[in-house]
C-alpha positions in Angstrom: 8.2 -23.7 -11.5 8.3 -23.4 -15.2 8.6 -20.7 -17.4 5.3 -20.6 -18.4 4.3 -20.2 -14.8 6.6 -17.1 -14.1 5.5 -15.7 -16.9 1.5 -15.8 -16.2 2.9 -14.5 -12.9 5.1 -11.6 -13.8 1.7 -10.7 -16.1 -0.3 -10.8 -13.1 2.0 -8.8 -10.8 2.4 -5.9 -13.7 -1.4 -5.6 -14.2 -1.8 -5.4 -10.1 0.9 -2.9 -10.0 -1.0 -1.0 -12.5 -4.6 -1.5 -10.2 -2.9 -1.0 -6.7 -1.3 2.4 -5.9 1.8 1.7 -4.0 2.7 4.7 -1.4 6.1 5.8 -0.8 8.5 4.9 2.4 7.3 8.3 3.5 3.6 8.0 3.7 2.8 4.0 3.8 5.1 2.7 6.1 7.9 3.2 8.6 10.9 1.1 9.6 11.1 -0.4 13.4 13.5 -2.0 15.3 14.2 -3.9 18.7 15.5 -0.8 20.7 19.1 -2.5 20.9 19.8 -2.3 17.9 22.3 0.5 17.1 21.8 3.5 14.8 19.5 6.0 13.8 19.1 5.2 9.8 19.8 2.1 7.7 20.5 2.2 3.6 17.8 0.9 1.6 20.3 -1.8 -0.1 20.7 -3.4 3.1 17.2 -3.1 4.2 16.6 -5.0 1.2 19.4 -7.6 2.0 18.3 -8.0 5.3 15.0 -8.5 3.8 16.0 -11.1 1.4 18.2 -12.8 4.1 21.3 -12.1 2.3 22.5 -10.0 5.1 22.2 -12.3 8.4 24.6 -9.7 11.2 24.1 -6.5 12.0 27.2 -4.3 12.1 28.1 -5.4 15.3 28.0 -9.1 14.4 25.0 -10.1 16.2 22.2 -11.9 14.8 19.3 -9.5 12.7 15.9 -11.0 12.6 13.5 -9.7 10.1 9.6 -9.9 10.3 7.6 -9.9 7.6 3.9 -8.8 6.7 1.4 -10.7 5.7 1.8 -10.8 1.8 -1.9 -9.7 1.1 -0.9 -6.3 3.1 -0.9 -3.2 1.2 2.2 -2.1 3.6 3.8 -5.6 2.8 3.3 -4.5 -0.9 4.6 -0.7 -0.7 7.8 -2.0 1.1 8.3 -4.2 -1.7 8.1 -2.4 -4.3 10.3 0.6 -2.5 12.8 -1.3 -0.9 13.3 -4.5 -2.3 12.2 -3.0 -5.6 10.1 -6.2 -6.9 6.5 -6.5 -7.0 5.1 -9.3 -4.7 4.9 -11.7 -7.0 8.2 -11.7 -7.5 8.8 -11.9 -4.1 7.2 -15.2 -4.1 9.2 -16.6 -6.7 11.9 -15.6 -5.4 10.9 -17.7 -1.9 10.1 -20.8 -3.7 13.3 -20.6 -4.7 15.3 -20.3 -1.7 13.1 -22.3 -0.1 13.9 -25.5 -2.2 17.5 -24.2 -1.1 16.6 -24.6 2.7 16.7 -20.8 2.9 13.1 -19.7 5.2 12.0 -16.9 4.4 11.6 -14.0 7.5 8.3 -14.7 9.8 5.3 -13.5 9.2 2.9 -11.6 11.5 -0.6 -10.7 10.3 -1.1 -7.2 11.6 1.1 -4.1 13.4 0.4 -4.8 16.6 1.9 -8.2 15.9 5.2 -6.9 14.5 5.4 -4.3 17.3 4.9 -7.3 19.9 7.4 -9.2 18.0 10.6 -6.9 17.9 9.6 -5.5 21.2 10.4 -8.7 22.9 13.0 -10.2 19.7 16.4 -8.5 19.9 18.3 -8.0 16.8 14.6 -7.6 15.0 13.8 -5.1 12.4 10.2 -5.1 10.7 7.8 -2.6 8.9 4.2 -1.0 10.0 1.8 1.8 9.1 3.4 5.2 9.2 -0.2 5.9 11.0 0.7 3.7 14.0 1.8 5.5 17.4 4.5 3.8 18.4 5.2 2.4 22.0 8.7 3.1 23.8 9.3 -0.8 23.3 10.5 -0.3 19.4 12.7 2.2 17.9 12.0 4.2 14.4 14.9 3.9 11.9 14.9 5.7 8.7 15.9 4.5 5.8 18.9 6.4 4.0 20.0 5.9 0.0 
């Protein structure tokens, strides 16, 4: 991609920040994960590494297993700009790249329901949905800690 490109797209991602409100970890979204995974809270840097697919283990050493939203989600677009602290298009470019690297980037499910289904039945799986969303007993609620 060349610079000329990142640039039109880094222009495009500030004007949409300034269009689309982004809510807070508090009101837009909460964390889930498969219920065995361990702990009660997780810091946002690792969130954001786990994320990115910088951080591939859990604690324990087991596998972690992120799920994404789909990228035209407004909750896909608050966690990014909370917790991996880049707009989406950033987040794009920052795939391409990887991705030429052989790096996928974390699976993506198109609504709640289909993250809930997915780290229900996927251990070692973290993902994000609507803070309005009762949750079943087959996920876990983590918060996220600075």
């Amino acid at each position: 991609m060349g610079k000329r490109t990142q640039a039109v797209l880094v222009l495009m991602a500030v004007v949409l920040a300034a269009v689309v409100p982004l809510a807070g970890a508090d009101s837009g979204y909460r964390i889930i994960v498969h219920p065995g995974v361990k702990g009660s809270q997780i810091p946002r840097a690792t969130l954001s590494s786990i994320f990115l697919k910088q951080a591939p283990r859990w604690g324990d050493g087991s596998p972690v297993l992120p799920v994404d939203q789909s990228m035209r989600s407004p909750i896909r677009q608050s966690f990014a700009a909370d917790v991996l602290q880049r707009p989406m298009v950033e987040v794009q470019i920052f795939w391409s790249r990887r991705m030429a690297t052989g790096v996928t980037p974390p699976p993506v499910k198109q609504s709640d329901q289909e993250i809930v289904a997915f780290v229900a039945a996927t251990p070692g799986s973290i993902g994000y949905v609507s803070s309005a969303l009762p949750l079943p007993e087959s996920v876990r609620q983590i918060a996220i800690v600075e």
